[in-house]
C-alpha positions as CSV (number, residue, x, y, z in Angstrom):
1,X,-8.9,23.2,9.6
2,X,-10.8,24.4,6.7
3,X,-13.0,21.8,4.1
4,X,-11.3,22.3,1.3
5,X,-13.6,20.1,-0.4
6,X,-16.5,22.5,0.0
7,X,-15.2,25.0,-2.1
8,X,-14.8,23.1,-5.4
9,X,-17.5,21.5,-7.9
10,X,-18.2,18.0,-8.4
11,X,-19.9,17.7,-11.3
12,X,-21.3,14.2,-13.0
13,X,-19.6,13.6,-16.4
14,X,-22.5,13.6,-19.4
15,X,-21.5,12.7,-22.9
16,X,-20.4,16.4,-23.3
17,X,-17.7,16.0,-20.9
18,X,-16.4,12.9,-23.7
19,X,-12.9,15.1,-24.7
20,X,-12.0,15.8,-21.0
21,X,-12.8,12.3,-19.8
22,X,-10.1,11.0,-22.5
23,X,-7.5,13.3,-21.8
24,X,-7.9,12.4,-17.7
25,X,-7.6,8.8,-19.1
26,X,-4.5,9.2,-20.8
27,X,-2.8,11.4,-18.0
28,X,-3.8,8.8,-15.6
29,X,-2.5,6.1,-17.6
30,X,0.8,7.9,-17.9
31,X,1.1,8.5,-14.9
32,X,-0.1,5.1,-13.5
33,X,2.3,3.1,-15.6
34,X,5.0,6.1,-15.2
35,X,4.9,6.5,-19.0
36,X,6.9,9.8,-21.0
37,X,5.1,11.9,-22.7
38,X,6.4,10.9,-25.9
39,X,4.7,7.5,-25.4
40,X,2.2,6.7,-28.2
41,X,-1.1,6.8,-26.6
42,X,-3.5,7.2,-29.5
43,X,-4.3,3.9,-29.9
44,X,-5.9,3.8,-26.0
45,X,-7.3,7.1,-26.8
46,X,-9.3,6.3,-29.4
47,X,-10.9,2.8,-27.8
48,X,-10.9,5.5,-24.4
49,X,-13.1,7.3,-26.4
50,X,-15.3,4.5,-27.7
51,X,-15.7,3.1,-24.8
52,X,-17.2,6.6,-22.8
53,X,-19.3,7.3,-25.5
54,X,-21.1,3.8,-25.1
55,X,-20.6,3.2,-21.4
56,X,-22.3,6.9,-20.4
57,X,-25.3,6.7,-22.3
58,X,-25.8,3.1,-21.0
59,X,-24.8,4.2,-17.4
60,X,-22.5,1.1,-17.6
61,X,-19.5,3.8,-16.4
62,X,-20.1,7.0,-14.2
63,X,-18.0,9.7,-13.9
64,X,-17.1,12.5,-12.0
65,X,-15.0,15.5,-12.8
66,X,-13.9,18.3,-10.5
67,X,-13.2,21.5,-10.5
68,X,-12.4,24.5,-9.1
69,X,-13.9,27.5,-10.5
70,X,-13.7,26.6,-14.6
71,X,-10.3,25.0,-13.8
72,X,-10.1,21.0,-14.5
73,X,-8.6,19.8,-11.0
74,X,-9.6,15.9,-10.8
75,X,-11.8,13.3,-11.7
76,X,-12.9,9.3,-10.6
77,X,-15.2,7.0,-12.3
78,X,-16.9,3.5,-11.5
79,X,-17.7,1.2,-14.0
80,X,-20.5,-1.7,-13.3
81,X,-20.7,-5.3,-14.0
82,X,-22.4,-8.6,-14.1
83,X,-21.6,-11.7,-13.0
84,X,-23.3,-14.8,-11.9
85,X,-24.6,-14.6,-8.8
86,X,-22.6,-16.1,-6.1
87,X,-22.8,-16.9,-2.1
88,X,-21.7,-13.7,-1.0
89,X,-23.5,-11.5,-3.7
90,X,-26.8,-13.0,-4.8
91,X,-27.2,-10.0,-6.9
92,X,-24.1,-10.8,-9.1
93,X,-23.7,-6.9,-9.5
94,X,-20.2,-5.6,-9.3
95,X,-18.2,-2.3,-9.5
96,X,-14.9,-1.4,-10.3
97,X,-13.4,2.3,-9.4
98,X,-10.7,3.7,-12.1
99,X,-9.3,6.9,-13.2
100,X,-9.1,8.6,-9.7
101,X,-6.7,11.4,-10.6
102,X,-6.6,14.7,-8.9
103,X,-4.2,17.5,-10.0
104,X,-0.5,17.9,-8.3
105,X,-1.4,21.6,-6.6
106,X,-4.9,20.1,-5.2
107,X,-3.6,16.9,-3.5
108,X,-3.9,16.0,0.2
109,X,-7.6,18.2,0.0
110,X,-9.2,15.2,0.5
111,X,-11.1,15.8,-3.5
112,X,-10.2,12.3,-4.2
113,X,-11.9,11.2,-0.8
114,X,-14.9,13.5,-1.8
115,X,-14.3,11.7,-5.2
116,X,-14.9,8.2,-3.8
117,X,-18.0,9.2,-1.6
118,X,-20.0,9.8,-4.7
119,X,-18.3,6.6,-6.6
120,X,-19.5,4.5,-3.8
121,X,-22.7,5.9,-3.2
122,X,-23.7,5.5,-7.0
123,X,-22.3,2.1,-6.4
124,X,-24.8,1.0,-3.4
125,X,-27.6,3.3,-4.7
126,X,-27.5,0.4,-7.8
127,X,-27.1,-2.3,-5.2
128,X,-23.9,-3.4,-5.9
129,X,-22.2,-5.4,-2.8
130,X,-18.6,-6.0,-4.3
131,X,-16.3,-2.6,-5.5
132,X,-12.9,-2.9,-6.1
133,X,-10.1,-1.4,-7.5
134,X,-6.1,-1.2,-8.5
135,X,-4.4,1.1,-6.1
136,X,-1.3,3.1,-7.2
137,X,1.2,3.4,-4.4
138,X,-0.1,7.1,-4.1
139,X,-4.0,5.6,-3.6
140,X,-3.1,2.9,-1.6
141,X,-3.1,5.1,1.9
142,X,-7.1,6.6,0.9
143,X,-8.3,3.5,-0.1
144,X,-6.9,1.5,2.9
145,X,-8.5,4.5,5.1
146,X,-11.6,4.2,3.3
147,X,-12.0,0.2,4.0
148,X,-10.5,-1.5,1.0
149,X,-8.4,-3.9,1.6
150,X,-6.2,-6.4,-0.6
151,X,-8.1,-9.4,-1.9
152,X,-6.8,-12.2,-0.9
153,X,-8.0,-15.1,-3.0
154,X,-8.4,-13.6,-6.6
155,X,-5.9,-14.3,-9.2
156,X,-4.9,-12.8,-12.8
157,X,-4.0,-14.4,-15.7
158,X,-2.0,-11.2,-17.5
């Protein structure tokens, strides 16, 4: 079976790539929280937009976008975090993967698996020891191949 992976570009976002990396946010938003079009997203958009344009330059957030030839196929990003240091990470350094998306005609390529090898390896490269992440039913499957697994003793005040 052919690498279909090999064929495409995986390029790391720079503050150039600001307008695509909103319009991936929104369309993973919608389709995350199975949101219509119509939907009233400019409010996110524009704090989407703050928030990249901070978060880049500071390298708080990575980003990668794929694509095949000149053709916008996917994307995934990782944002980093501090917290106190604990037990079981000394370091207190933390990561969160978001905004995996890859485009309807390129699923089941393994690009978001490609995707989530450079996500993670950014991730260790900083020393980080704890990534997580919110799996959609679709993701769920990858990630669970990948090693994630369901946390068990966090909770959420929403």
């Amino acid at each position: 079976m052919q690498d279909f992976r090999a064929k495409y570009e995986y390029k790391k976002a720079t503050i150039e790539d600001l307008d695509e990396l909103v319009r991936t946010r929104i369309i993973v938003l919608r389709s995350a929280n199975k949101l219509p079009d119509e939907e009233d997203m400019s409010e996110v958009e524009r704090l989407s937009r703050e928030y990249y344009k901070r978060a880049l330059q500071t390298e708080e957030h990575i980003a990668y976008l794929v694509y095949d030839n000149e053709k916008f196929i996917g994307a995934g990003g990782v944002s980093f975090y501090q917290v106190m240091p604990t037990y079981h990470n000394p370091g207190g350094k933390k990561a969160y993967i978001m905004n995996m998306y890859t485009a309807p005609e390129y699923r089941r390529q393994g690009i978001a698996g490609r995707t989530l090898d450079l996500l993670v390896a950014e991730a260790k490269e900083r020393g980080v020891l704890q990534i997580s992440l919110e799996a959609t039913e679709m993701g769920r499957p990858l990630y669970e191949k990948y090693g994630f697994s369901a946390m068990r003793d966090e909770m959420e005040l929403a």
